[in-house]
Backbone and ligand atoms as CSV (ligand in chain L), in Angstrom:
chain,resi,resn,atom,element,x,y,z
A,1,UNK,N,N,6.803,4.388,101.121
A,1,UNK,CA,C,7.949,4.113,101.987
A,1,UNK,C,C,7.537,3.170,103.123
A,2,UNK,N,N,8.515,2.547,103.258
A,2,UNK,CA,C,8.083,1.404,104.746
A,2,UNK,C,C,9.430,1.838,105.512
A,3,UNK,N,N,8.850,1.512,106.681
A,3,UNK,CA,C,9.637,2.199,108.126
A,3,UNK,C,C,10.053,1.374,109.335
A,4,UNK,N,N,10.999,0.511,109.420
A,4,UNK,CA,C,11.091,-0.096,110.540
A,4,UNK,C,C,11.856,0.316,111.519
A,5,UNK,N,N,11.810,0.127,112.997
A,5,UNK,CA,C,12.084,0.207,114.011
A,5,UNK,C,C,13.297,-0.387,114.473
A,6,UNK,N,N,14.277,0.193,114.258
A,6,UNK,CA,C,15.325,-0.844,114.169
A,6,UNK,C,C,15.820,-1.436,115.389
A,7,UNK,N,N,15.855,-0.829,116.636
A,7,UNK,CA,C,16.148,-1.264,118.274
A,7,UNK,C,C,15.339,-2.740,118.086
A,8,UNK,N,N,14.087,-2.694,117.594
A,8,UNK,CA,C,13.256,-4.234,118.078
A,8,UNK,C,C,13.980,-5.335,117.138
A,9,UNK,N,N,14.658,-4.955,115.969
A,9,UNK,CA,C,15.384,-5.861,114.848
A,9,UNK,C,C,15.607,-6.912,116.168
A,10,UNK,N,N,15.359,-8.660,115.682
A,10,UNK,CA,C,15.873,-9.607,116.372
A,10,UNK,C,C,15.990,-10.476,115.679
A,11,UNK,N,N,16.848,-11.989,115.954
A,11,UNK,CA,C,16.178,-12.987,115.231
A,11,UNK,C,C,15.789,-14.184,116.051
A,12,UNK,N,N,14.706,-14.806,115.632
A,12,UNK,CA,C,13.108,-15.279,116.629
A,12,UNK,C,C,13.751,-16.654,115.952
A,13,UNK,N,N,13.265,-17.857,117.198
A,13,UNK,CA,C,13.172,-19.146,115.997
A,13,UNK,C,C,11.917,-19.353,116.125
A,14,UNK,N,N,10.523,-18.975,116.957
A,14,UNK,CA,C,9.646,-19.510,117.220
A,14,UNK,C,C,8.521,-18.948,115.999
A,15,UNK,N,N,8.564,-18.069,115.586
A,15,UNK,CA,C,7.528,-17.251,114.924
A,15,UNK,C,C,7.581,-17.938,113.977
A,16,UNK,N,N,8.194,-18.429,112.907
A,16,UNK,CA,C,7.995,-19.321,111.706
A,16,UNK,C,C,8.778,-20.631,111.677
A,17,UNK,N,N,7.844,-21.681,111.797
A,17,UNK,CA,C,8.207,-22.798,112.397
A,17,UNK,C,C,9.246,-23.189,111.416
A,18,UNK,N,N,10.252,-24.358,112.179
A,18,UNK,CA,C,11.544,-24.420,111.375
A,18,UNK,C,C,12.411,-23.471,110.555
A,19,UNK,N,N,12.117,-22.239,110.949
A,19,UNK,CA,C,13.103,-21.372,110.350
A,19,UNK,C,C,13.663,-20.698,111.220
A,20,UNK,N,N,15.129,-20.342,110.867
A,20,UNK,CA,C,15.859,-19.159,111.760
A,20,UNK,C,C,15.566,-17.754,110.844
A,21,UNK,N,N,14.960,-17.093,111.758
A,21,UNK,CA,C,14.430,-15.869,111.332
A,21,UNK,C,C,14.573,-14.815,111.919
A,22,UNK,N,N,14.715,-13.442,110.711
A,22,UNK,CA,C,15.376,-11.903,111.341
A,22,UNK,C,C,13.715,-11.656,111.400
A,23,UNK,N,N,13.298,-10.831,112.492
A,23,UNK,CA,C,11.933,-10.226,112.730
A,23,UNK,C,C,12.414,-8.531,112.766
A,24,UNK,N,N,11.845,-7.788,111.778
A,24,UNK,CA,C,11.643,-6.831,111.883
A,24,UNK,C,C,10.519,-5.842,111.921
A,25,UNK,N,N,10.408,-4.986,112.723
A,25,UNK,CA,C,8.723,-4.830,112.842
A,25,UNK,C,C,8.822,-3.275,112.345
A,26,UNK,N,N,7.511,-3.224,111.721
A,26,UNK,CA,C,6.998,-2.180,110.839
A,26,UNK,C,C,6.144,-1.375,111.500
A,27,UNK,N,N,6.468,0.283,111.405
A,27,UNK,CA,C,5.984,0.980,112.021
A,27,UNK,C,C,4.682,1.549,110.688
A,28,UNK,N,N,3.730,1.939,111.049
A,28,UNK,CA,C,2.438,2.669,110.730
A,28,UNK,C,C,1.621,1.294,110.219
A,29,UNK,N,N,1.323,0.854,111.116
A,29,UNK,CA,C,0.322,-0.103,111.131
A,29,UNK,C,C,-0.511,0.306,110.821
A,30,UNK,N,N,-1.629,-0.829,109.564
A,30,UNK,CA,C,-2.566,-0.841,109.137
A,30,UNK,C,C,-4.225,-1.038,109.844
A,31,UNK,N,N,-3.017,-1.843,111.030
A,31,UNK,CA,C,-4.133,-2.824,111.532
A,31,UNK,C,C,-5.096,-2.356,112.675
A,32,UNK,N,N,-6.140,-2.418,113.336
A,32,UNK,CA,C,-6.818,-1.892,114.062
A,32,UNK,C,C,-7.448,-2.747,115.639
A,33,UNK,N,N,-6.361,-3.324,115.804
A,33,UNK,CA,C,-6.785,-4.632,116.773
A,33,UNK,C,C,-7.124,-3.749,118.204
A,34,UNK,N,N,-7.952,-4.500,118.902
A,34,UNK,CA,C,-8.397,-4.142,120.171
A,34,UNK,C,C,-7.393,-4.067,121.515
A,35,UNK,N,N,-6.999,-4.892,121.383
A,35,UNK,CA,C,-6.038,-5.315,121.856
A,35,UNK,C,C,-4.573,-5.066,121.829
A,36,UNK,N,N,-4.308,-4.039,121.056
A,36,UNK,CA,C,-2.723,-3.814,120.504
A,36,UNK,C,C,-1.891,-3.651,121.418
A,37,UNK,N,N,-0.661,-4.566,121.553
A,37,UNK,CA,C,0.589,-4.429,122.555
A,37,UNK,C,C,0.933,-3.448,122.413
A,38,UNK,N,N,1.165,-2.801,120.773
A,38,UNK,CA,C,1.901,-1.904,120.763
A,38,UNK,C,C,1.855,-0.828,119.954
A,39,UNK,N,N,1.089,-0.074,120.572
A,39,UNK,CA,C,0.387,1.102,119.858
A,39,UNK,C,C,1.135,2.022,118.896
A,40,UNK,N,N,2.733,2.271,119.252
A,40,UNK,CA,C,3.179,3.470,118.695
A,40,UNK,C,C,3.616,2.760,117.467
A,41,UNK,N,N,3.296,1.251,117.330
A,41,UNK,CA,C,3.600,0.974,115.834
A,41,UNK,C,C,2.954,1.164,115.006
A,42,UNK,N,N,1.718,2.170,115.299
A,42,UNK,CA,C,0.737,2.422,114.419
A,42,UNK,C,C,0.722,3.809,113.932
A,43,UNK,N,N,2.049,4.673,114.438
A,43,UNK,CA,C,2.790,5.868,114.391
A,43,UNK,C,C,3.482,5.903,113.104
A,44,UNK,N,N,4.280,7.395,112.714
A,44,UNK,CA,C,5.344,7.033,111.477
A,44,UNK,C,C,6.774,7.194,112.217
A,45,UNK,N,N,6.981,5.655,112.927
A,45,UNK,CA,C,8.301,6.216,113.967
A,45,UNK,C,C,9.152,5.290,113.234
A,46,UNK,N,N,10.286,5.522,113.652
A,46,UNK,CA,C,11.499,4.704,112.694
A,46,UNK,C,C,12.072,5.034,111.659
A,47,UNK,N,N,12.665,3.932,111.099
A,47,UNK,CA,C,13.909,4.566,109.633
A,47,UNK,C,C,13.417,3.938,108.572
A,48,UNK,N,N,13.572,4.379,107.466
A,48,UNK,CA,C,13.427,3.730,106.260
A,48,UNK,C,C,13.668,2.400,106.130
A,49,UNK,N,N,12.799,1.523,105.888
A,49,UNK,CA,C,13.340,0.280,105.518
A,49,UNK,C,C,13.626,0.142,104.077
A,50,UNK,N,N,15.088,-0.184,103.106
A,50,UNK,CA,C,14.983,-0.016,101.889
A,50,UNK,C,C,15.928,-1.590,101.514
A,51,UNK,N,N,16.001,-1.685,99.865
A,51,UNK,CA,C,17.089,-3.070,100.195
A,51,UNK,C,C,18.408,-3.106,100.690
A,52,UNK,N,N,18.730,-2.190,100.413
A,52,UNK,CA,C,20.381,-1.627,101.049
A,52,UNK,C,C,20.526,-1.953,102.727
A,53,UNK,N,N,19.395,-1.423,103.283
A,53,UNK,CA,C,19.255,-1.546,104.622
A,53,UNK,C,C,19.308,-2.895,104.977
A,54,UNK,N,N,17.873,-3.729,104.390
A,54,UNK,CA,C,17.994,-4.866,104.090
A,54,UNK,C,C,19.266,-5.866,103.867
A,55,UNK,N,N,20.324,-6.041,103.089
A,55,UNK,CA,C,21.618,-6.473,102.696
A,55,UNK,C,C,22.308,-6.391,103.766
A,56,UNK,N,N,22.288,-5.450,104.588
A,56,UNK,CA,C,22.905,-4.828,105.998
A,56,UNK,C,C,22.667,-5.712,107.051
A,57,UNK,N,N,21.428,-6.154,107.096
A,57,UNK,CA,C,20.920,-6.360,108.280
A,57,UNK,C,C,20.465,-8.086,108.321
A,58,UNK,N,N,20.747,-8.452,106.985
A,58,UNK,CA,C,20.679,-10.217,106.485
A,58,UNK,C,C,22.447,-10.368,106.694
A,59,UNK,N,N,23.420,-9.027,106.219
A,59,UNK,CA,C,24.809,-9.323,106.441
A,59,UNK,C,C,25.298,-10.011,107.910
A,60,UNK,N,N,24.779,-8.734,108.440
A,60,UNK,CA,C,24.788,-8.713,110.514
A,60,UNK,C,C,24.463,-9.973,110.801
A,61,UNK,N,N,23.163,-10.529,110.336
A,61,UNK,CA,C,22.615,-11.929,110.902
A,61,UNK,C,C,23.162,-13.131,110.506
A,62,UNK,N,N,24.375,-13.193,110.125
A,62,UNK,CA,C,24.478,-14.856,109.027
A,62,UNK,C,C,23.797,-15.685,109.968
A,63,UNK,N,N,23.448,-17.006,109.085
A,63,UNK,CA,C,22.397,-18.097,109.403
A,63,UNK,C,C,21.231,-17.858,109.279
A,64,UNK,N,N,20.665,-16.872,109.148
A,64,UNK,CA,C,19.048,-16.699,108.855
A,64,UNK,C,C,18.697,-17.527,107.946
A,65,UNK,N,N,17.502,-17.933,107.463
A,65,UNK,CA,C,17.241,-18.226,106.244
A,65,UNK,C,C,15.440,-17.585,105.818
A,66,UNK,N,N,15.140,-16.860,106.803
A,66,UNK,CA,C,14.019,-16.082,106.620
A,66,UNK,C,C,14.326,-14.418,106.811
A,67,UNK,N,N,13.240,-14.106,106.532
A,67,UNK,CA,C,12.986,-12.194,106.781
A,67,UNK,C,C,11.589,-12.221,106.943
A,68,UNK,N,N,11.361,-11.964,108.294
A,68,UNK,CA,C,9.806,-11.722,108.718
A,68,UNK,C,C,9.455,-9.961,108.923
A,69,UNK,N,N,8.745,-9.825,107.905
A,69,UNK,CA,C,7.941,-8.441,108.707
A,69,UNK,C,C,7.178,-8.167,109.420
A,70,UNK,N,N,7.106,-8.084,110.417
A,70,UNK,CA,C,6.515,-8.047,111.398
A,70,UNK,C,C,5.439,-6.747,111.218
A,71,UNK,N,N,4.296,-6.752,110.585
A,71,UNK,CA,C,3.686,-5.619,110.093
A,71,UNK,C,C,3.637,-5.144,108.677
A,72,UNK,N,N,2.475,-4.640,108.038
A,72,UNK,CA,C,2.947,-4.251,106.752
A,72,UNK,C,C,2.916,-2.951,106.260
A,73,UNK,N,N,2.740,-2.065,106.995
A,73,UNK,CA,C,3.094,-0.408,106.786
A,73,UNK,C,C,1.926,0.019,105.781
A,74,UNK,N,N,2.066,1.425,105.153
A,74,UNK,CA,C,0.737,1.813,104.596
A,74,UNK,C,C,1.643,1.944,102.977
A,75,UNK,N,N,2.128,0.897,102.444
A,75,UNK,CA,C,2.431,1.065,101.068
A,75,UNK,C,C,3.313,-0.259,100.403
A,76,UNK,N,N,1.945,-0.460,100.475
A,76,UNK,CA,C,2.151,-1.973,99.650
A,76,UNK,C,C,2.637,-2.239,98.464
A,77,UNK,N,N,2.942,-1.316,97.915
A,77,UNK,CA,C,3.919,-1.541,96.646
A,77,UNK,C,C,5.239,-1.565,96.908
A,78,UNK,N,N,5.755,-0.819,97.589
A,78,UNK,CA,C,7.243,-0.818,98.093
A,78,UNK,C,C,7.435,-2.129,99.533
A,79,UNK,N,N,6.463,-2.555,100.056
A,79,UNK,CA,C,6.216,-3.950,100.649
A,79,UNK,C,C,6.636,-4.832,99.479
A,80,UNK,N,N,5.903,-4.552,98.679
A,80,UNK,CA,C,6.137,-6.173,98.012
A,80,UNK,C,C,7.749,-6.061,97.002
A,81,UNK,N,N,8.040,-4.907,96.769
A,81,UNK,CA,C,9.431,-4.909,96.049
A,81,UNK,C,C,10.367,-5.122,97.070
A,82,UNK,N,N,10.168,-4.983,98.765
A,82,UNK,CA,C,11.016,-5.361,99.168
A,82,UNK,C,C,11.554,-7.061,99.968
A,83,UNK,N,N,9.982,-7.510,99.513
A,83,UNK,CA,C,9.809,-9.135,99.913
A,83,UNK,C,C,10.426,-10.126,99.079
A,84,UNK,N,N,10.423,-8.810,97.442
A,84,UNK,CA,C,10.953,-9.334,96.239
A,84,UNK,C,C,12.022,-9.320,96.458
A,85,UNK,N,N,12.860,-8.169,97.326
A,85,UNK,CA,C,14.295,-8.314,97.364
A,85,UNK,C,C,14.677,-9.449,98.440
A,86,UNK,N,N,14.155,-9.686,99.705
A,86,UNK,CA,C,14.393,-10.434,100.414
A,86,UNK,C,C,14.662,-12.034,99.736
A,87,UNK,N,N,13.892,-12.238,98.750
A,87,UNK,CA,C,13.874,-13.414,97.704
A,87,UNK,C,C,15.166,-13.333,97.044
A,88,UNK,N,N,15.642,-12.383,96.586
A,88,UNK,CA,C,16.282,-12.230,95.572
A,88,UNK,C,C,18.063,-12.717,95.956
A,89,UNK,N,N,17.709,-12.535,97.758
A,89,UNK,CA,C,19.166,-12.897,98.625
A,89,UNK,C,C,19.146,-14.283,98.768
A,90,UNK,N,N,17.849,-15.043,98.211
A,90,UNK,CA,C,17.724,-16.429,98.959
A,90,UNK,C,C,17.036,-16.866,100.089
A,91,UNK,N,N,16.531,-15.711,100.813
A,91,UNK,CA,C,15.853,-16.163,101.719
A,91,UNK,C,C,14.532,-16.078,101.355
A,92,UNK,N,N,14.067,-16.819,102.528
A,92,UNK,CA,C,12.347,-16.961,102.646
A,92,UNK,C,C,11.559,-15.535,103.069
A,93,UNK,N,N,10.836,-15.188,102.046
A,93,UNK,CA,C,9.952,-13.674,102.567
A,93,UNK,C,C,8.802,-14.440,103.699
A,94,UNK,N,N,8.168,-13.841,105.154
A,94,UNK,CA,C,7.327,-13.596,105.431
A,94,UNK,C,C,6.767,-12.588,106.268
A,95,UNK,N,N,5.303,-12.496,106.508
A,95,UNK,CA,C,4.829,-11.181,106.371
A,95,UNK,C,C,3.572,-11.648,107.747
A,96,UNK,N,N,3.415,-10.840,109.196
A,96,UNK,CA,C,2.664,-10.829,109.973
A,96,UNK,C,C,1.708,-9.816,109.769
A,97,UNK,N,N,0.836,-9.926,109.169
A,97,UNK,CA,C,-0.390,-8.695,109.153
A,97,UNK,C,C,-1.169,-8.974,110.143
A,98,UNK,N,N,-2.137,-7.673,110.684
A,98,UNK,CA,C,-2.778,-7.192,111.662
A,98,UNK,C,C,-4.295,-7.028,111.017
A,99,UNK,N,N,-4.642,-7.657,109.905
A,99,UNK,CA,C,-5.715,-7.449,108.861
A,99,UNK,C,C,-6.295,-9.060,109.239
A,100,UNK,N,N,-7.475,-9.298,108.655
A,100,UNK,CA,C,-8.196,-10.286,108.838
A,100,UNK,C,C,-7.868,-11.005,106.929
A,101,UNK,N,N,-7.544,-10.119,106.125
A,101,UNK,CA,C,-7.412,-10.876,104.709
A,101,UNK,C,C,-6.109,-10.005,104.612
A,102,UNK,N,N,-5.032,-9.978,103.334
A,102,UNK,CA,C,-4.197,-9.438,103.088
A,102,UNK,C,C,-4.904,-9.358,101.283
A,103,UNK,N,N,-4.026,-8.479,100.058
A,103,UNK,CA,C,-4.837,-8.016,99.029
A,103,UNK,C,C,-4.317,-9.376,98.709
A,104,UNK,N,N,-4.910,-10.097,97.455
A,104,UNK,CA,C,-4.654,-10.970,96.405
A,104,UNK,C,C,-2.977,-11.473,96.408
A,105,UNK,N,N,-2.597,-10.274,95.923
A,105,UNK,CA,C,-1.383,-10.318,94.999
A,105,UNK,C,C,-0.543,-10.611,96.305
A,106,UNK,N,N,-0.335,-10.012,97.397
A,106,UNK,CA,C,0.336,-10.673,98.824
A,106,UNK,C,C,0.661,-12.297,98.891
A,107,UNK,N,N,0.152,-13.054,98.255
A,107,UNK,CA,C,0.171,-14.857,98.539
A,107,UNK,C,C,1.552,-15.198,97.290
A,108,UNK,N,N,1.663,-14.116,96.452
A,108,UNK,CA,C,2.725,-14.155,95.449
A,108,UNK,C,C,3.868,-14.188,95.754
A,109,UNK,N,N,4.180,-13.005,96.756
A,109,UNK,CA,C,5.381,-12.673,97.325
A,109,UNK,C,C,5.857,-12.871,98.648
A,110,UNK,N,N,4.976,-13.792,99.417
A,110,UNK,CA,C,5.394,-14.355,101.187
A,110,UNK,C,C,5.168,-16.037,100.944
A,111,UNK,N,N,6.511,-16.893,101.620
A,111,UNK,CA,C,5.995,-17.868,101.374
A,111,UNK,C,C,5.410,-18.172,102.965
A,112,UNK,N,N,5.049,-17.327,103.636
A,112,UNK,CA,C,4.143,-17.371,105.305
A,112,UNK,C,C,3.515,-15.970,105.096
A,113,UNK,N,N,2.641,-16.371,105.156
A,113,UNK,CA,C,1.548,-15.683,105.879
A,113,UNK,C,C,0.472,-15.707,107.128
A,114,UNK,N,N,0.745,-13.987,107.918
A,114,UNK,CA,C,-0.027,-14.319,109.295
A,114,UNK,C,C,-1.516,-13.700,108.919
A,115,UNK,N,N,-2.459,-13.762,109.421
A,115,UNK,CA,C,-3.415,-12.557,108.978
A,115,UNK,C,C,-4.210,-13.015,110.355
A,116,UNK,N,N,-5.187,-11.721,110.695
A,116,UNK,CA,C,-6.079,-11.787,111.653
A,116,UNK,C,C,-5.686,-10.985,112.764
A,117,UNK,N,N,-6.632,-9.785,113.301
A,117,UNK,CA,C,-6.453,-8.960,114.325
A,117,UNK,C,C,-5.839,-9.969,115.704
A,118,UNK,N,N,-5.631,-9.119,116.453
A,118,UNK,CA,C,-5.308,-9.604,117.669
A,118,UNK,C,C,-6.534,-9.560,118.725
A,119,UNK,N,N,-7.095,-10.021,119.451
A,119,UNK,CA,C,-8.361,-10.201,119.937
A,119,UNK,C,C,-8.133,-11.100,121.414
A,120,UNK,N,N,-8.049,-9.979,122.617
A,120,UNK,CA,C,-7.179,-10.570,123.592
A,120,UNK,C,C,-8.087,-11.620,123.760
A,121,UNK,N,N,-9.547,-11.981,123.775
A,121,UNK,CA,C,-10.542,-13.425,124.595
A,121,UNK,C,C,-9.350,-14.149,123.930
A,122,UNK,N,N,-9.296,-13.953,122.490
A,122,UNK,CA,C,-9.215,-15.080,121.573
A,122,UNK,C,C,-7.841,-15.645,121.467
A,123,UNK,N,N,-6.334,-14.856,122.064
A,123,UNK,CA,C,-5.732,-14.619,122.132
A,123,UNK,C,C,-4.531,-15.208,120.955
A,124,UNK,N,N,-3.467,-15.125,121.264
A,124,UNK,CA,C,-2.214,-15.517,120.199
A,124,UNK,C,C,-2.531,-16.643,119.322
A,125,UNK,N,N,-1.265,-16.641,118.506
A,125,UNK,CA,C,-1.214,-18.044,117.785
A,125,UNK,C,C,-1.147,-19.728,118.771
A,126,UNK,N,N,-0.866,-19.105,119.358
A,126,UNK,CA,C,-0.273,-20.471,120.571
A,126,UNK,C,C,-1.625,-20.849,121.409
A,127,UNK,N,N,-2.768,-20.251,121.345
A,127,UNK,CA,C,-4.160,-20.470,122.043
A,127,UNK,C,C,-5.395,-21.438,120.868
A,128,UNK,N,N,-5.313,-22.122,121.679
A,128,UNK,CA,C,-6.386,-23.138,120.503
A,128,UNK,C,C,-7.613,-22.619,120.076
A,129,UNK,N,N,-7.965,-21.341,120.414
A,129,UNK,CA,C,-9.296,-20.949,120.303
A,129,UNK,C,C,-8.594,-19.578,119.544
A,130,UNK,N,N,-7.453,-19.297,118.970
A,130,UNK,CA,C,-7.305,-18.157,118.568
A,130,UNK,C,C,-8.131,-18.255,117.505
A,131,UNK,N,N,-8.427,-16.290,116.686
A,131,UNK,CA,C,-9.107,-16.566,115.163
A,131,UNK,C,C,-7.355,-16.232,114.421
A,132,UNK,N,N,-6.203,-15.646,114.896
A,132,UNK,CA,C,-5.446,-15.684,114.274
A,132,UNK,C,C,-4.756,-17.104,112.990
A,133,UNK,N,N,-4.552,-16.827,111.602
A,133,UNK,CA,C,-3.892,-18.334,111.065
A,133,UNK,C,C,-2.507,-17.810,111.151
A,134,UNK,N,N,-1.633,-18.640,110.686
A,134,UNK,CA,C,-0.344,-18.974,109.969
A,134,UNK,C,C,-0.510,-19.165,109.086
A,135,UNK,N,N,-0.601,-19.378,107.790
A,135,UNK,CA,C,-0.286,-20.112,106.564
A,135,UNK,C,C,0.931,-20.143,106.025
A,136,UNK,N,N,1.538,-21.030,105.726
A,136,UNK,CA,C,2.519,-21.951,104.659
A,136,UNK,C,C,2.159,-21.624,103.110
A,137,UNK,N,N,2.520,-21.061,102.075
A,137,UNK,CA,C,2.370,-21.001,100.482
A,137,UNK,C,C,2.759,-21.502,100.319
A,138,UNK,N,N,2.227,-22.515,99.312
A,138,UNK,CA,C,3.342,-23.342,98.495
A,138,UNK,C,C,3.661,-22.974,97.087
A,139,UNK,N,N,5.058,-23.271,97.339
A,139,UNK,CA,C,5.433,-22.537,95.233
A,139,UNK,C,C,5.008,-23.327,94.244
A,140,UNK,N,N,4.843,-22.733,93.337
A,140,UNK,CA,C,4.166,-23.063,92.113
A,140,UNK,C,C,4.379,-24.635,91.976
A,141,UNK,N,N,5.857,-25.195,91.920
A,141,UNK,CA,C,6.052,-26.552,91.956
A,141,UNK,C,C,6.513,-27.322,92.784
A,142,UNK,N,N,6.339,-26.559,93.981
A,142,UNK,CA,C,6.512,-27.300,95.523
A,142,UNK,C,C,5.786,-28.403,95.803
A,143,UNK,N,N,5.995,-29.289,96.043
A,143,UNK,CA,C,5.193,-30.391,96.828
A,143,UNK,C,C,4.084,-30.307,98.010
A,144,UNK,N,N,3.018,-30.628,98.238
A,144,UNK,CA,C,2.689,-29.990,99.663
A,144,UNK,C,C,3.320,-31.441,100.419
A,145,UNK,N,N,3.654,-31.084,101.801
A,145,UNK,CA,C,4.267,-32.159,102.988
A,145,UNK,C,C,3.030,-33.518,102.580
A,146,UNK,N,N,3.867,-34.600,102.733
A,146,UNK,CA,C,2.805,-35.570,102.433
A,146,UNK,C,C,1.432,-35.857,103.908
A,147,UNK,N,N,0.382,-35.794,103.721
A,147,UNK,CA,C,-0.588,-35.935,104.334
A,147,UNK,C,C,-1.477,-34.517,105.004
A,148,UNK,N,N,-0.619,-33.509,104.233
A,148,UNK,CA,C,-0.509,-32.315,104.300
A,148,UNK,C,C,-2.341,-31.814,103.647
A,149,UNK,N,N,-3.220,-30.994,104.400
A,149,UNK,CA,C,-4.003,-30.676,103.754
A,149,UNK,C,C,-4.264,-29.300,103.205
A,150,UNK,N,N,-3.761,-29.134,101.579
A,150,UNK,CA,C,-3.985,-27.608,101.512
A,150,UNK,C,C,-5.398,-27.174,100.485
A,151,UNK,N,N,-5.037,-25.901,100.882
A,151,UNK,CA,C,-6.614,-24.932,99.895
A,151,UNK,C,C,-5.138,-24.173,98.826
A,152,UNK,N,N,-6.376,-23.635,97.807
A,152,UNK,CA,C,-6.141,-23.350,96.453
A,152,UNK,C,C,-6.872,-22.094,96.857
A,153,UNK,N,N,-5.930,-21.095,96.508
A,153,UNK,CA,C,-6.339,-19.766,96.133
A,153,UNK,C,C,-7.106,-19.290,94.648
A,154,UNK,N,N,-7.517,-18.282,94.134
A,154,UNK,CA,C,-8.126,-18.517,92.958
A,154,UNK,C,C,-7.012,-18.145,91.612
A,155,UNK,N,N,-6.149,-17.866,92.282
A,155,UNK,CA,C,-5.202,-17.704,91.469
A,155,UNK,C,C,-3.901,-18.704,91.631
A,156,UNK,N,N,-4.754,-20.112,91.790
A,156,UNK,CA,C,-4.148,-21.581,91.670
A,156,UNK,C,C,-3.032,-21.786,92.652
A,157,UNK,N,N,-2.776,-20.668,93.772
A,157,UNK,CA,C,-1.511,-20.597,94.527
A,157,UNK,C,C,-2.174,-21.473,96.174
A,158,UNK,N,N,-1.550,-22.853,96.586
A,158,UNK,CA,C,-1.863,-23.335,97.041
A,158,UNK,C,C,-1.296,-23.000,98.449
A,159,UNK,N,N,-2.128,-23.477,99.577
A,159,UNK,CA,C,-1.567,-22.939,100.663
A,159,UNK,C,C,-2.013,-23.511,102.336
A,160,UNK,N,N,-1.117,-23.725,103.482
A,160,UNK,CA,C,-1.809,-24.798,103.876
A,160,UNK,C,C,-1.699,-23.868,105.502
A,161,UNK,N,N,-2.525,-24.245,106.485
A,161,UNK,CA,C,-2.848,-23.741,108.008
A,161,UNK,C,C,-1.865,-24.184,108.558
A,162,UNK,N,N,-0.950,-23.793,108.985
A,162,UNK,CA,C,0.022,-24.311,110.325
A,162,UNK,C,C,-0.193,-23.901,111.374
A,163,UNK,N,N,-1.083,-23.221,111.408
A,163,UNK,CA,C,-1.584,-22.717,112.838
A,163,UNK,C,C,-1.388,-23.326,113.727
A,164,UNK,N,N,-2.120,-24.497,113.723
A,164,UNK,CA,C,-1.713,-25.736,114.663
A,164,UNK,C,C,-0.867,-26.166,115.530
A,165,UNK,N,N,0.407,-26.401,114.765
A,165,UNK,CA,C,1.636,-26.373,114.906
A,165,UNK,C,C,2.458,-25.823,116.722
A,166,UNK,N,N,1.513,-24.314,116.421
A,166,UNK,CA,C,1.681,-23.814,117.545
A,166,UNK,C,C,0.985,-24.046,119.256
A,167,UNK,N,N,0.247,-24.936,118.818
A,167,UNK,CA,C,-0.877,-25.153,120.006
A,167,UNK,C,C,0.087,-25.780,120.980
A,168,UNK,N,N,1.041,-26.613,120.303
A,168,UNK,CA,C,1.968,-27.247,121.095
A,168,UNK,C,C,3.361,-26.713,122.354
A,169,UNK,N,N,3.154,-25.309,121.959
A,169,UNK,CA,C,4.062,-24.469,122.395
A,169,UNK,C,C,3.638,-23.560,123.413
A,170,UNK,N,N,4.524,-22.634,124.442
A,170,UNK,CA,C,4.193,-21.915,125.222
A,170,UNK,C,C,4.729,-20.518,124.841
A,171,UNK,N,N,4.456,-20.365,122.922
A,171,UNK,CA,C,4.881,-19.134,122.877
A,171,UNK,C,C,4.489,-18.010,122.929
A,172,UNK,N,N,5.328,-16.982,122.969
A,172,UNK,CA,C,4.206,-15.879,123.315
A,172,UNK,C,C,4.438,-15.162,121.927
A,173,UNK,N,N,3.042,-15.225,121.267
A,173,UNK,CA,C,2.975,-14.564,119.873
A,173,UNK,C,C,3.213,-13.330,119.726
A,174,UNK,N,N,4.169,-12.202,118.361
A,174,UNK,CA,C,3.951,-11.586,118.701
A,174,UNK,C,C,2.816,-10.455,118.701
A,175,UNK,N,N,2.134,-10.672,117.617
A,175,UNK,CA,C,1.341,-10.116,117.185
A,175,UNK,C,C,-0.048,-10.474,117.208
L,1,SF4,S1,S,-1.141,-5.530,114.050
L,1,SF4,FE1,FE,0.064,-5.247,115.943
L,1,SF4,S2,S,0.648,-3.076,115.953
L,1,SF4,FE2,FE,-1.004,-3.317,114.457
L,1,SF4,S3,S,-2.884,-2.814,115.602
L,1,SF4,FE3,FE,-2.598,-5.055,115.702
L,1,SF4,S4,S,-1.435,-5.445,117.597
L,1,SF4,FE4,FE,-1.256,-3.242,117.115
């Protein structure tokens, strides 16, 4: 089961560049950062997140064209059937983990991925010295942006750092 917090439900434009995006954040964090803003997300607090809920809450938002999870809870199988459903409405799945790698099969079903503890020296995405990335996936027959430099996963799924992106900004990351 995955569990989100529904009071924090928002939608962010800054967290995934060029997209209007619903952020919903996931309670029973995996992750073990030093630094954690927010501890009780590492609790089992909140409601079921399911697709029904989901449908509900992409209804509420028209204009989105993403679904960010903000967290990935302790059951990654029902994570990824519900990234599958987020796809299945048309929108863009992505996924902020609190992990330094995410498993394999994760690069299948987010076309963003965050990974990397939070580490206040090192701080947010928006700090040039963060160890946090962004990554961009690209689909199977997506183009990468021209001048664009990406890496190849071993399971041929290509994928590129936007990290960058953010250096330019005064945002405050959330994770
Ligand atoms: S990912 Fe977020 S909630 Fe989880 S431990 Fe890190 S800062 Fe805390």
């Amino acid at each position: 089961m995955i569990k989100y917090v529904p009071e924090m439900t928002s939608v962010v434009m800054e967290e995934i560049p060029d997209r209007v995006t619903l952020a919903v954040d996931i309670s029973n964090c995996r992750g073990n950062c030093i630094g954690c803003h927010s501890p009780f997300l590492k609790e089992d607090v909140g409601e079921e997140l399911t697709p029904s809920v989901i449908d509900s809450l992409v209804e509420a938002n028209f204009g989105i064209d993403c679904f960010l999870f903000l967290g990935e809870g302790r059951d990654p199988e029902r994570l990824l059937e519900l990234a599958a459903h987020v796809r299945s409405l048309g929108l863009i799945p992505a996924l902020y983990s609190g992990r330094r790698e995410v498993d394999g099969n994760f690069w299948e079903y987010f076309d963003y991925l965050k990974v990397g503890p939070y580490i206040p020296e090192q701080g947010p995405l928006n700090n040039p010295g963060t160890n946090q990335r962004l990554y961009r996936v690209l689909g199977a027959d997506e183009k990468a942006p021209e001048g664009a430099e990406f890496r190849m996963r071993a399971s041929g799924r290509r994928f590129i750092d936007i990290t960058p992106r953010f250096w330019h900004r005064g945002l405050e990351a959330q994770k």
